[in-house]
C-alpha angles and dihedrals in degrees: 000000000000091000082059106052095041086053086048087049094050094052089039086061087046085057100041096054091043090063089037092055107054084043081052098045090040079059094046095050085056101083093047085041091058097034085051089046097051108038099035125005092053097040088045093048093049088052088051085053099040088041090060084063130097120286105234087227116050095011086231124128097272102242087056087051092051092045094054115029104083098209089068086040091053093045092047088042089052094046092049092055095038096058094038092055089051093054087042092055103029090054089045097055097041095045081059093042089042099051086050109046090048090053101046129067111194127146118267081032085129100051095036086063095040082062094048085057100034086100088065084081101050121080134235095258086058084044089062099042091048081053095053090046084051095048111000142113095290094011120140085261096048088055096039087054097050087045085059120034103359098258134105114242105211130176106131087097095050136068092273091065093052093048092057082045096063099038089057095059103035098051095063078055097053099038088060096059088034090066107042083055094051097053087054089056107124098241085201101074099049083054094052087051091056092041088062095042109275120148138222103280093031090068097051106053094026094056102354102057096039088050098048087044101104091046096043079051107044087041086047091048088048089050095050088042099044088038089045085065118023111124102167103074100035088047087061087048106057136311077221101082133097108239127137094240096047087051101054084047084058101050098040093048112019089036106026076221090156100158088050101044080044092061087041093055097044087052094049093050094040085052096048092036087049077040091056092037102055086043095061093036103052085037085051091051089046085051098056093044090059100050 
């Protein structure tokens, strides 16, 4: 009889702390709930609603506006491939400079990769002017150029140089996750490929490429969206380029254009968010595959 109530007693405390935990956790969501309410479900909402009124240009509702004038389509099209070459690229140099740097012990290894990720402290406004002292007016190249054959060489004011702006700041980013994967690559499996004949680059891309997907993925997600958004480096660089970013600035302060720089802004979130999504679901996919 004891042994019974002690066992209804146990299962009674099960019970008990089943029903306490979801009202703990439900607590404990309050505070993001209220964080996420504040600062973006309620500003975003408002943009979804600002951006369904005329545009003060054309009187039009303002998505329409941004789907057929081709000065904000060219500006949405250049920011997609730009940002998609910079995760591209960015992902392509640090998986190189990660794999190396998890499967190689040497001395200076720690600060050599404190350097690699010392741009992650600088913000986008030093990343332009490291570019313009890179390719602009009276940049190391400039004078080089004029040194050599007389004429300046200049890019930091063009979409090149912020190409090589955003890549600056977005490979520290992607090194740091690249590592940490490729320390948790199972050796053993490379070693089972060259044991059966495999050479060098079939076993990259063969193990070490599909071991290293989600994180490729996620890194080359972070880089798009990061890239999608980033106003800083391209403003430096010049209020002439068309860059998403740079053309919602116009719109909201030189036009007072709010409904327009509103849609803009609701496109630009909903690509980069489709962009996110797609990423963890097809990694998650390639995880699961794998496992």
């Amino acid at each position: 009889m004891s042994a019974f109530c002690t066992s209804s007693s146990r299962a009674g405390g099960r019970r008990a702390r089943r029903v306490t935990l979801p009202r703990a956790g439900l607590f404990a969501l309050i505070p993001a709930l209220i964080v996420f309410t504040a600062f973006w479900l309620i500003p975003f909402g408002y943009l979804v609603v600002l951006g369904t009124l005329p545009d003060s240009a054309t009187r039009q509702n303002a998505y329409w506006t941004i789907l057929t004038q081709p000065r904000y389509l060219q500006s949405l099209v250049t920011t997609l491939i730009l940002s998609a070459s910079v995760s591209v690229a960015a992902v392509a140099i640090s998986a190189v400079v990660a794999c190396f740097l998890a499967r190689h012990r040497f001395t200076g290894k720690g600060l050599l990769l404190a350097l690699l990720t010392f741009p992650l402290a600088f913000p986008g406004v030093v990343v332009g002017f490291l570019i313009i002292m890179l390719g602009g007016r009276q940049g190391i190249f400039a004078l080089a150029g004029q040194a050599l054959t007389g004429q300046r060489w200049i890019f930091a004011y063009s979409l090149g140089g912020l190409f090589l702006g955003y890549l600056y700041f977005s490979i520290p980013r992607v090194i740091m996750t690249l590592v940490a994967a490729c320390e948790q690559l199972d050796r053993s499996l490379e070693e089972a490929a060259r044991s059966l004949g495999s050479g060098s680059w079939r076993i990259v891309w063969d193990v070490i490429v599909p071991g290293l997907a989600p994180a490729l993925l996620s890194s080359c997600a972070i880089c798009f969206a990061t890239s999608m958004g980033a106003f800083g480096t391209a403003f430096t660089l010049g209020t002439e380029l068309t860059v998403l970013p740079l053309t919602i600035y116009g719109e909201f302060t030189n036009y007072a254009n709010f409904a327009t720089a509103a849609a803009l802004s609701v496109v630009m979130g909903v690509v980069t968010w489709g962009a996110l999504l797609l990423t963890r679901r097809f990694s998650g996919n390639r995880s699961g595959a794998m496992l």
